[in-house]
N, C-alpha and C positions, 0 to 999 in steps of 0.2 A: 241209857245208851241207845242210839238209834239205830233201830237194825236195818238196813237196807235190802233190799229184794234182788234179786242179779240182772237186772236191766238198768239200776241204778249204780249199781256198782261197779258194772262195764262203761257205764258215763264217767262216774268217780277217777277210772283208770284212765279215761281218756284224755281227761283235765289235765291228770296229772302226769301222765307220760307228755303231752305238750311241752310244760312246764319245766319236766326235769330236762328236758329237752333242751334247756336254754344254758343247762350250765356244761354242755360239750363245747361250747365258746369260749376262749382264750379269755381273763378277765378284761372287765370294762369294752368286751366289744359285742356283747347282748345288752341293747337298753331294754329293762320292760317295763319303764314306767317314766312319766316326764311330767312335771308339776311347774306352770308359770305362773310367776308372781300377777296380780292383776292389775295392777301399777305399773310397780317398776320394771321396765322392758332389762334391766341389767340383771335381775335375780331371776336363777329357775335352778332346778332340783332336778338330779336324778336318778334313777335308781337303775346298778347294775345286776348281776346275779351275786356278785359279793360286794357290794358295797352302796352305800348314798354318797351324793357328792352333789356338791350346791360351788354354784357360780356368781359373783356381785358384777363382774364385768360382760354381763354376757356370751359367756361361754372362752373367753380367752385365757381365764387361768380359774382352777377349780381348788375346792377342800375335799378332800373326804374322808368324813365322818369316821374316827372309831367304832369298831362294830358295836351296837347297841343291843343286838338281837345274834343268840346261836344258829338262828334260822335266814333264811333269802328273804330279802323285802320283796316282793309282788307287786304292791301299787304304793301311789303317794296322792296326797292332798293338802292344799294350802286352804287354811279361813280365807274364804274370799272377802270378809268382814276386820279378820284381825293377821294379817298375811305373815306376823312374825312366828305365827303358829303353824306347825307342821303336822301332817300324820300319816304314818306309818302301818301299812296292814302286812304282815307276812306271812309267812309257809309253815305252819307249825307251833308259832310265838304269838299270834292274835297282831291285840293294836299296839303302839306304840305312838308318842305325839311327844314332841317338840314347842316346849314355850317362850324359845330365844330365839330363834328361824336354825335350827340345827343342832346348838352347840349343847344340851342334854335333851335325852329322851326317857322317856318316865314308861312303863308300862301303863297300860289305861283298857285290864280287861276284866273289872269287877261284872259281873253277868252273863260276861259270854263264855261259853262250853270249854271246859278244857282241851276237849279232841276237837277243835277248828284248824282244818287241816291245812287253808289259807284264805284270804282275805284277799276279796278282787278287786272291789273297787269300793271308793267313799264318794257320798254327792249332802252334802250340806244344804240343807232349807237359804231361800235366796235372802231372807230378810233376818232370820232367826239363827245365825251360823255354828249357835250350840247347839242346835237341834240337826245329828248328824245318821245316814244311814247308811250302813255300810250293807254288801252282797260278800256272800260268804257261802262254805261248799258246806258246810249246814244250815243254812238257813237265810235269813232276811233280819238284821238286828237294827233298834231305835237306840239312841240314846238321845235326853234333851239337858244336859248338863255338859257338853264337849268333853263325851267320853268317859266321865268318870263312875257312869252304870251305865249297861247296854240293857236293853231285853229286848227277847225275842220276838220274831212282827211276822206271824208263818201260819195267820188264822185262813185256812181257803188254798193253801198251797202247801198242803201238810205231804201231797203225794209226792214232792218235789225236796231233796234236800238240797240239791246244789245252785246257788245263786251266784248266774253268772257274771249279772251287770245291772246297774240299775239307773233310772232318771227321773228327775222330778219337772213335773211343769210349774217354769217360775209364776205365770202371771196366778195359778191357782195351786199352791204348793202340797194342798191337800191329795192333789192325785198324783201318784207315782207309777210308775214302771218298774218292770221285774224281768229279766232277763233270765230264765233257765236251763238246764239241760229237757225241759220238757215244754219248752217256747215260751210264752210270754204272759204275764200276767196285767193284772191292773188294779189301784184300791185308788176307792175314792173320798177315802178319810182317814188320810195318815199311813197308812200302812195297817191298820187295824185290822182290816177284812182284806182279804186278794180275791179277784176274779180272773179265772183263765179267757183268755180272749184271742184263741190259735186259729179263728176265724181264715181262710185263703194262706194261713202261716205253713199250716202240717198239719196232714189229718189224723183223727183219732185214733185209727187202726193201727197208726204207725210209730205212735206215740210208746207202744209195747216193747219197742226195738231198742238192741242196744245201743248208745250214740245217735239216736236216732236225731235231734236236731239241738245243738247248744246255741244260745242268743248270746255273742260273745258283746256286742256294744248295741244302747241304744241310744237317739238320741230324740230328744222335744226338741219341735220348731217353735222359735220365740215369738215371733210374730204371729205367728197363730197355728196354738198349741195343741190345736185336735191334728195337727198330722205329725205324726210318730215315722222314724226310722230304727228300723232291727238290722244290727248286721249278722249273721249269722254262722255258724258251719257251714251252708250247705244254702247261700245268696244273701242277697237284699234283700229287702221285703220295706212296705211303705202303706202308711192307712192316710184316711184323709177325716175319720169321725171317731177316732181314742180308739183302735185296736178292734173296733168293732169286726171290721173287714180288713185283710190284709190282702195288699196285691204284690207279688214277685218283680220286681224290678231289677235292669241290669244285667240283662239274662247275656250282654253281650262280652261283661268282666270276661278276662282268658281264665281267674280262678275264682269259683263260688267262695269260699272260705273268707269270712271277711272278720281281720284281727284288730281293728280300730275304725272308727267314725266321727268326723265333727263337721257340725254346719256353721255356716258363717252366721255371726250373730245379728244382721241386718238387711242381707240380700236372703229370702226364704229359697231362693232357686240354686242358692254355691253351696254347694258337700264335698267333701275329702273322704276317702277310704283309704283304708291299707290292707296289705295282706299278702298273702305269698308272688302276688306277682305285683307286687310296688305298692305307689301311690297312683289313685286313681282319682280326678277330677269331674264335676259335672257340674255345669251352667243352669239346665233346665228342673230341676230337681227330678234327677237321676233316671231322665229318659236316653241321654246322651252319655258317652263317657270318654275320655281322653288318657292316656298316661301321662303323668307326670313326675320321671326319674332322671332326668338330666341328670347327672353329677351324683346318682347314691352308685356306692360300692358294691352293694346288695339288693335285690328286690325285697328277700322276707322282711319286711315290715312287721314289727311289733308294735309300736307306741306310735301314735302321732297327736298333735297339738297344734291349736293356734291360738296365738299371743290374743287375751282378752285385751289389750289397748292396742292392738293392730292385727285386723285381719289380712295382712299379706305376709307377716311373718308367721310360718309355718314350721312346728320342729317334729322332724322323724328319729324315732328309735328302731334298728335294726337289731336283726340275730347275727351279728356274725360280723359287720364292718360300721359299730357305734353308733354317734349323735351324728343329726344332720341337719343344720339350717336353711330354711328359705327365706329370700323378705321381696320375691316377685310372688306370690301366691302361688308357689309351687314349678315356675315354671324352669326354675332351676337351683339346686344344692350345694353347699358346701360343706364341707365333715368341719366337725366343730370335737377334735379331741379332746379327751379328759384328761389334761395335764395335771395328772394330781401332786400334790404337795400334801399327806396326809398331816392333819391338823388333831392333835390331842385337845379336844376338846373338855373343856374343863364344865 
C-alpha cells in the first residue's frame, strides 16, 4: 500500500475535489475529455461525467455508449496508428479500451494497482502505438502490448505519487515528460529513470507545501523538441533546452490556473490554452496573448483540442455549457450539442 505523507495527501484532495467538482453539472454539459479521430474530421469522442459519446458526423448527431465502467471516465485516447481503437482511463475503474471505435470495452488493467484512484491522461509512442503510457494519481505506468500488462515506470520520482500529465517527444520518443503535483520531471530512456527538472518552475522550499504546484498539461514542440510547455496551477512556464531552465511566461493571463494546452503542429509560434477564464491564444510563442471566446457559453474551460488533419478546427470542452467547435482557429464558436440517441451496443 502506498502510504502518503500529508502534503501529498492535501495535493491527492486537491485533484480530487477539482474533479468531483465536475459532476455538480447537469448531465452532458461538463465535457472532461475530447478525443479526435486523426483522419477522419467526421469522428471524435467524448467524454461527459456520466457518459462516452462518439460522433460519425461531426458532432451533428451522437451515440452514447452503455456505461461500460461503475466509475466516471477522466480522459480518452485514440491509436493514432489504429484509430478504431479506443481508450478509456477512469475515476476508480483503471483502463478500459475499445476494439471496434466504441461499441465494447474490455477492461485492460492486468499490472496496474487496484487503488488507482484515476487515470489522467494516455500519450502513445508516435511510431510504436502499443507502446502506451499513461499518468496516474499513483504513479507513471508503461505498457508495450496496447494495454494488456502495465508496469509501473516511478524509478526517480518515488517522492511523487500523483501523475498529472504526460508527453513524449515525437522526433526522439525515448524522452518523455511527467507532469506532477510536485512539477516536472524528465527520462531520457523510456521512462525507466525520471529526473526532476523544477529549474525557474518552483522552488525547492516550496515544494513542502500543500498544493504547492500541479503540472496539469504539458506539451513538446514538434518542430523542435528541446522547447517544452507546462501549463500549470499556478501559470505557464516554457524551457527552450528539455526542462533544464524554466522561464514563467504569460504572466498577463487574467487567470494563472491553466486546465488544457496544445500547439499547432507546424507553426512552433501558435498555442492555445484554457482555463478558468476561457481560451487563450498566442501567435509569438506565448509572449503575447489574446482571448479567444466569441460564441462559448462559459469561460471554465476544461478540455480543448485541435483537429490533427486541420489546425483551424478547434474543439472546447466546458464545465458547465458542453462541446464547442471552431474551424477559424479559435476566433469564433459554436455549441455542437450531444444529441444523444443512446445506442446498446452490442
Amino acid at each position: 500500500m502506498v502510504m502518503r505523507t500529508p502534503h501529498s495527501l492535501a495535493r491527492f484532495v486537491f485533484l480530487l475535489v477539482f474533479v468531483l467538482s465536475l459532476g455538480c453539472q447537469k448531465e452532458s454539459e461538463s465535457i472532461v475529455s475530447i478525443a479526435l479521430h486523426p483522419k477522419n474530421s467526421k469522428i471524435l469522442y467524448v467524454a461527459t461525467n456520466d457518459a462516452v459519446y462518439k460522433s460519425r458526423d461531426g458532432g451533428g448527431t451522437w451515440e452514447r455508449f452503455p456505461s461500460f465502467s461503475a466509475r466516471r471516465v477522466t480522459t480518452l485516447a485514440i491509436d493514432p496508428l489504429l484509430p478504431a481503437t479506443v481508450y478509456a482511463g477512469t475515476m476508480g475503474d483503471a483502463v478500459y479500451k475499445s476494439p471496434d471505435g466504441g461499441q465494447r470495452w474490455l477492461a485492460h488493467n492486468v499490472g496496474l494497482k487496484e487503488h488507482v484512484s484515476f487515470v489522467n491522461q494516455f500519450v502513445s509512442h508516435p511510431v510504436d502505438s502499443e507502446q502506451i503510457y499513461a499518468a496516474t494519481t499513483i504513479g507513471a505506468f508503461y505498457t508495450k502490448d496496447a494495454g494488456r500488462q502495465w508496469e509501473e515506470r516511478m524509478n526517480g520520482m518515488k517522492e511523487v505519487h500523483i501523475v498529472t500529465s504526460i508527453a513524449i517527444n515525437s522526433k526522439d520518443p525515448l524522452v518523455l515528460y511527467g507532469g506532477t503535483t510536485g512539477g516536472v520531471y524528465r527520462s531520457d530512456d523510456g521512462a525507466m529513470n525520471w529526473k526532476k527538472i523544477n529549474n525557474g518552475l518552483i522552488p525547492e522550499t516550496e515544494l513542502m507545501a500543500a498544493m504547492a504546484l500541479g503540472v496539469n498539461a504539458i506539451e513538446v514542440e514538434r518542430t523542435n523538441p528541446d522547447v517544452v510547455y507546462a501549463g500549470t496551477t499556478k501559470g505557464l512556464f516554457r524551457t527552450a533546452d528539455r526542462g533544464e531552465q524554466w522561464e514563467r511566461i504569460g504572466q498577463t493571463l487574467p487567470d494563472p490556473f491553466i486546465s488544457s494546452l496544445v500547439l499547432h503542429p507546424t507553426d512552433s509560434s501558435l498555442l492555445y490554452l484554457g482555463g478558468p477564464a476561457g481560451v487563450w491564444k498566442s501567435v509569438d510563442s506565448g509572449k503575447t496573448w489574446q482571448a479567444m471566446n466569441q460564441g462559448l457559453g462559459t469561460l471554465n474551460v476544461r478540455a480543448l483540442a485541435m483537429a490533427p488533419y486541420d489546425p483551424q478546427t478547434l474543439y472546447v470542452g466546458t464545465n458547465g455549457s458542453g462541446l464547442y467547435r471552431s474551424i477559424d482557429a479559435g476566433a469564433t464558436w459554436v455549441s455542437v450539442p450531444l444529441k444523444a440517441a443512446s445506442v446498446e451496443a452490442g
